[in-house]
ChimeraX commands (.cxc) that place a marker at each C-alpha (Angstrom):
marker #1 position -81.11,26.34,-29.82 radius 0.5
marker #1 position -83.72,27.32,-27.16 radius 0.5
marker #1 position -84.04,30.62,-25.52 radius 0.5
marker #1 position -85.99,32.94,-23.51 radius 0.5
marker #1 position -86.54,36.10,-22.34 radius 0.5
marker #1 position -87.45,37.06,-19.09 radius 0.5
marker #1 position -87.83,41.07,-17.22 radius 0.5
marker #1 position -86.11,41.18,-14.15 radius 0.5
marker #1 position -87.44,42.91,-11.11 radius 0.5
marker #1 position -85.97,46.37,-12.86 radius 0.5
marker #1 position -87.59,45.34,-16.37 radius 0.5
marker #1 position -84.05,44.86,-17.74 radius 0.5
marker #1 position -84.64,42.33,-20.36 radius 0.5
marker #1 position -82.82,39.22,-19.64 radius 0.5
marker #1 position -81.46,36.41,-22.12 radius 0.5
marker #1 position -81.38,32.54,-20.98 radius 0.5
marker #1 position -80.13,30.54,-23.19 radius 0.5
marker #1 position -79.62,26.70,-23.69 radius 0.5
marker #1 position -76.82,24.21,-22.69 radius 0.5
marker #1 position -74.19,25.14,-25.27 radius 0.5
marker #1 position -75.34,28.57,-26.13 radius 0.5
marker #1 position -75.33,30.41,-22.83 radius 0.5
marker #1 position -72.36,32.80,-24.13 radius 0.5
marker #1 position -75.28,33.83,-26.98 radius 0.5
marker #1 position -77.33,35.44,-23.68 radius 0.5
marker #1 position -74.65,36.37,-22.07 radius 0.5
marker #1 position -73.44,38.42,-25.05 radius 0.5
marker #1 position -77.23,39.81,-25.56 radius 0.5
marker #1 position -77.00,41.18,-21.64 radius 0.5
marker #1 position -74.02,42.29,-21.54 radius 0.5
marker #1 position -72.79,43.41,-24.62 radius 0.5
marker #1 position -76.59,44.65,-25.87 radius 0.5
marker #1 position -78.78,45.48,-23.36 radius 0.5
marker #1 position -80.93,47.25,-25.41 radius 0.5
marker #1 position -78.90,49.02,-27.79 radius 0.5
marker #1 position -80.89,48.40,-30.97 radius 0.5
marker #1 position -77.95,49.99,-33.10 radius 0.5
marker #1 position -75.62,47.23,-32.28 radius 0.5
marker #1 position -78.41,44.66,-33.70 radius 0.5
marker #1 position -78.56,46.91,-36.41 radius 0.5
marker #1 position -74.84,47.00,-37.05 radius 0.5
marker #1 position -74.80,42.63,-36.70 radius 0.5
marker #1 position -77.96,42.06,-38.91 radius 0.5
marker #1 position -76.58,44.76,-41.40 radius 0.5
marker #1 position -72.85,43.05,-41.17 radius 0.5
marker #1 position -75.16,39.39,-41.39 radius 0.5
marker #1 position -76.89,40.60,-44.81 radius 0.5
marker #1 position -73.09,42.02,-46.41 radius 0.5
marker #1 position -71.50,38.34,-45.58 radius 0.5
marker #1 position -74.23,36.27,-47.19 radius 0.5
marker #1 position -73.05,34.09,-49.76 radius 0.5
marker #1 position -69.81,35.58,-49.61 radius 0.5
marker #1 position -66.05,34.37,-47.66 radius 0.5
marker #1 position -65.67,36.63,-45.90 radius 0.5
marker #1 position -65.56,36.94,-41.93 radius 0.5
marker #1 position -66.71,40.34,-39.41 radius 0.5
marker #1 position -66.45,40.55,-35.73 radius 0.5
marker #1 position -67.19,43.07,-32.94 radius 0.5
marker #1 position -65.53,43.31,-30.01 radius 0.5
marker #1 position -67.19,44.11,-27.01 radius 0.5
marker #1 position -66.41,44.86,-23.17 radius 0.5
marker #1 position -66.76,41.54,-22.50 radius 0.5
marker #1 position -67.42,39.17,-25.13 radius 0.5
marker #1 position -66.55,39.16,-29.20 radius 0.5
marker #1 position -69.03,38.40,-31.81 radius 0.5
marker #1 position -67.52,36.60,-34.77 radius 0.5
marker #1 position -68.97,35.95,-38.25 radius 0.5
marker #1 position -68.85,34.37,-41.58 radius 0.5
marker #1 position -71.38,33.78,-44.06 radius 0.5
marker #1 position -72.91,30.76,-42.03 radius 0.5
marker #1 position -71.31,30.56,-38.40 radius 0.5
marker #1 position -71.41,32.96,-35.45 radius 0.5
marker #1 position -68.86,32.78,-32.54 radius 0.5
marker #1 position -69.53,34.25,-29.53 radius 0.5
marker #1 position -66.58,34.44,-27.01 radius 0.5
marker #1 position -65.52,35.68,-23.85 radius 0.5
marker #1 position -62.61,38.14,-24.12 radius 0.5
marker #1 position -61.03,36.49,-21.37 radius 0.5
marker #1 position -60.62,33.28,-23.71 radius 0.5
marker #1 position -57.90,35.82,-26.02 radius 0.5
marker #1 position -55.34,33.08,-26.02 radius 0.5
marker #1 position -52.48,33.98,-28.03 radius 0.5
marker #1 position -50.02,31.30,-29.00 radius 0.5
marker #1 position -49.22,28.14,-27.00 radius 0.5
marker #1 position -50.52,29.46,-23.56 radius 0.5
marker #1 position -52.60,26.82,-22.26 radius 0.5
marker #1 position -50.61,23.15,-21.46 radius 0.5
marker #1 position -50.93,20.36,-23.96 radius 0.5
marker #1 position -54.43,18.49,-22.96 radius 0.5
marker #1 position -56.25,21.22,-21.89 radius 0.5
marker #1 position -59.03,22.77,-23.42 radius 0.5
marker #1 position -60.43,26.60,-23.20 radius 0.5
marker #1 position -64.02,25.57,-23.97 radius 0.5
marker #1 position -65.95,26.26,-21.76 radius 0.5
marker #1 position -70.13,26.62,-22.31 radius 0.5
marker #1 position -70.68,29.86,-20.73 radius 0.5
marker #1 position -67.52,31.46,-22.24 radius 0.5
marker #1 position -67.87,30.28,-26.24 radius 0.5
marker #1 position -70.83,29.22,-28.25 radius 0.5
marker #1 position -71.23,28.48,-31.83 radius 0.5
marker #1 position -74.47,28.67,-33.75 radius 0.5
marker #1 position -75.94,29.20,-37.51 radius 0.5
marker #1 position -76.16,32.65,-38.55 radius 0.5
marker #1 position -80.26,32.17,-39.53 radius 0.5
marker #1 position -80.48,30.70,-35.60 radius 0.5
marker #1 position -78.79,33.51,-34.42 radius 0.5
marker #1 position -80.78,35.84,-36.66 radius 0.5
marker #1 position -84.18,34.86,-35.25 radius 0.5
marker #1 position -83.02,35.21,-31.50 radius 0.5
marker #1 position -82.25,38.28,-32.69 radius 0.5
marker #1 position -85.64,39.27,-33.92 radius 0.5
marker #1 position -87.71,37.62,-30.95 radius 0.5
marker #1 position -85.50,39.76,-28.55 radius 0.5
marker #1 position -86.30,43.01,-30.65 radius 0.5
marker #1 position -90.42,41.68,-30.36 radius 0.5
marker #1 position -89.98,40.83,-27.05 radius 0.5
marker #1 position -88.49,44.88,-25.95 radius 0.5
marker #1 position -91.51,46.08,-28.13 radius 0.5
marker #1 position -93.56,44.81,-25.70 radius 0.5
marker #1 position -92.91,46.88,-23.16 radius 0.5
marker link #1:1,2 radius 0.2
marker link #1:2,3 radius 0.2
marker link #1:3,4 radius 0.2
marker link #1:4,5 radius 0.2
marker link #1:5,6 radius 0.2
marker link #1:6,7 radius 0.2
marker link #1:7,8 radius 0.2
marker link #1:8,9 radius 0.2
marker link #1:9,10 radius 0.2
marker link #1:10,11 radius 0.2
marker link #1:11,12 radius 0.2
marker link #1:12,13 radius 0.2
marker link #1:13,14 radius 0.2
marker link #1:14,15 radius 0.2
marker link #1:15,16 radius 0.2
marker link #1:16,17 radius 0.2
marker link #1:17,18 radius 0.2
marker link #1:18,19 radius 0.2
marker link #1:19,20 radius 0.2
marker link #1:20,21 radius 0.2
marker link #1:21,22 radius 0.2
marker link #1:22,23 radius 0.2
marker link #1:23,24 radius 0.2
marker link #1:24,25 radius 0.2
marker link #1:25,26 radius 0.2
marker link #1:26,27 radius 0.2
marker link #1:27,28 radius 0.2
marker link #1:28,29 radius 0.2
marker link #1:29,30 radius 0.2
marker link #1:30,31 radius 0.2
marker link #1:31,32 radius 0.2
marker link #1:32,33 radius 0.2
marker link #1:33,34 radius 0.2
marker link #1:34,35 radius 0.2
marker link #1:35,36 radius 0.2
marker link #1:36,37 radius 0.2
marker link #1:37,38 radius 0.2
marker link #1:38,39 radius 0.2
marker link #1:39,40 radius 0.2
marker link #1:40,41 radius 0.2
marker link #1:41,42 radius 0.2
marker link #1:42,43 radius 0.2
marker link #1:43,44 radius 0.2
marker link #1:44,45 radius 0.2
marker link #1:45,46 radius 0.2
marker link #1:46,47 radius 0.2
marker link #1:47,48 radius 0.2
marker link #1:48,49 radius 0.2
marker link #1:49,50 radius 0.2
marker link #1:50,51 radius 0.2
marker link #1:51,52 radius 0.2
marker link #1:52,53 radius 0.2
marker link #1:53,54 radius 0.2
marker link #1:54,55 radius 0.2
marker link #1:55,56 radius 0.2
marker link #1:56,57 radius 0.2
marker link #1:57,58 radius 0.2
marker link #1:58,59 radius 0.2
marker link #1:59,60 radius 0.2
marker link #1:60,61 radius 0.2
marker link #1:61,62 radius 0.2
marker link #1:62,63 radius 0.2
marker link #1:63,64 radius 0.2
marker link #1:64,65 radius 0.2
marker link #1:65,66 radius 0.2
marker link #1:66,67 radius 0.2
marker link #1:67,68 radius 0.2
marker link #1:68,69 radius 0.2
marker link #1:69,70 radius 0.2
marker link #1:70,71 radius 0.2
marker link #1:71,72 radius 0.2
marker link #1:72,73 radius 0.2
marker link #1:73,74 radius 0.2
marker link #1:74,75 radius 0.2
marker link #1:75,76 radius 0.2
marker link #1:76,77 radius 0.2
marker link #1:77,78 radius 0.2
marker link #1:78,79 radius 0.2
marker link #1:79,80 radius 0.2
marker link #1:80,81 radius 0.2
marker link #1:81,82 radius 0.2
marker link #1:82,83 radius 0.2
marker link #1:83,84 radius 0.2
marker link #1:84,85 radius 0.2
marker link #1:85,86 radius 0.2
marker link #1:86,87 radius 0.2
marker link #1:87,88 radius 0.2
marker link #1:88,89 radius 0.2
marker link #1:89,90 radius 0.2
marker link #1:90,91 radius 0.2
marker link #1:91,92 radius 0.2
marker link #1:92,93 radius 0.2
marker link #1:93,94 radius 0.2
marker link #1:94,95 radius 0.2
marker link #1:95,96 radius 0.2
marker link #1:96,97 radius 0.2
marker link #1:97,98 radius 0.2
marker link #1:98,99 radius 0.2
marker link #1:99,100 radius 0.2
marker link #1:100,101 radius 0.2
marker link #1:101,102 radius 0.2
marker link #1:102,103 radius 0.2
marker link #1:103,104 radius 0.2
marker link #1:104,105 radius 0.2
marker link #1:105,106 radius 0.2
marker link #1:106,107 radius 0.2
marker link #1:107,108 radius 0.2
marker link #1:108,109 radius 0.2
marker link #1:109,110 radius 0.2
marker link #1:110,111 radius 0.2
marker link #1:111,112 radius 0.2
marker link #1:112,113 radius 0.2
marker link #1:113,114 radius 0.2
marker link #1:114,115 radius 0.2
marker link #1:115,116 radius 0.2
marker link #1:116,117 radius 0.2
marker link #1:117,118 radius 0.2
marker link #1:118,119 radius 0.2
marker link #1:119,120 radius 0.2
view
C-alpha cells in the first residue's frame, strides 16, 4: 500500500493513496482532517481487538471504518446496501468507495500522517 501526503495551497493536509486503497485517503480527508482524537479512538479500538474476534466500526459523515483483529474496511456510506438491492451480476465495488487493508498497514499510515502534521 503506497501513500502520500501532500499540503494543499491552504496547508490542509491531503491523503493520496494507491490503486485499491484510495477510500483509505479519502476517509483520512474527509472523515479526519486533523482530528487527532479520532486516530486516538481507532489506534486505541486497534490495540483492544488484537488477538481477539471481535469486530469495531465508526461511522462517519461520509465513509465507515470497519475492524477486526487483522482487517480494516473502509467504505463509503453511500455503498449501505441492505438486502437484495443491486441486480444479480452487478457488483458495488468500486476503488474509490471500499478498500481493504491489514490493520499493521493501516496502523503505520496512521503514524506517518500524525509525523507528517507535526511538521508543520
Amino acid at each position: 500500500m503506497e501513500y502520500e501526503f501532500l499540503r494543499d495551497v491552504t496547508g490542509v493536509v491531503k491523503v493520496r493513496m494507491s490503486m485499491d486503497h484510495e477510500a483509505v485517503g479519502h476517509w483520512f480527508n474527509e472523515e479526519v482532517k486533523d482530528n487527532l482524537a479520532l486516530l486516538d479512538e481507532v489506534e486505541q479500538a486497534a490495540a483492544d481487538l488484537k488477538g481477539t474476534e471481535r469486530a469495531w466500526q465508526r461511522v462517519g459523515h461520509e465513509y465507515t471504518l470497519w475492524m477486526d483483529g487483522e482487517e480494516i474496511m473502509i467504505r463509503a456510506n453511500q455503498l449501505d446496501f441492505t438486502g437484495d438491492e443491486m441486480e444479480e451480476g452487478m457488483s458495488y465495488y468500486d476503488e474509490e468507495s471500499l478498500s481493504l487493508c491489514g490493520v499493521e498497514d493501516f496502523l503505520a499510515v496512521v503514524a506517518g500522517y500524525r509525523r507528517f502534521l507535526a511538521e508543520r
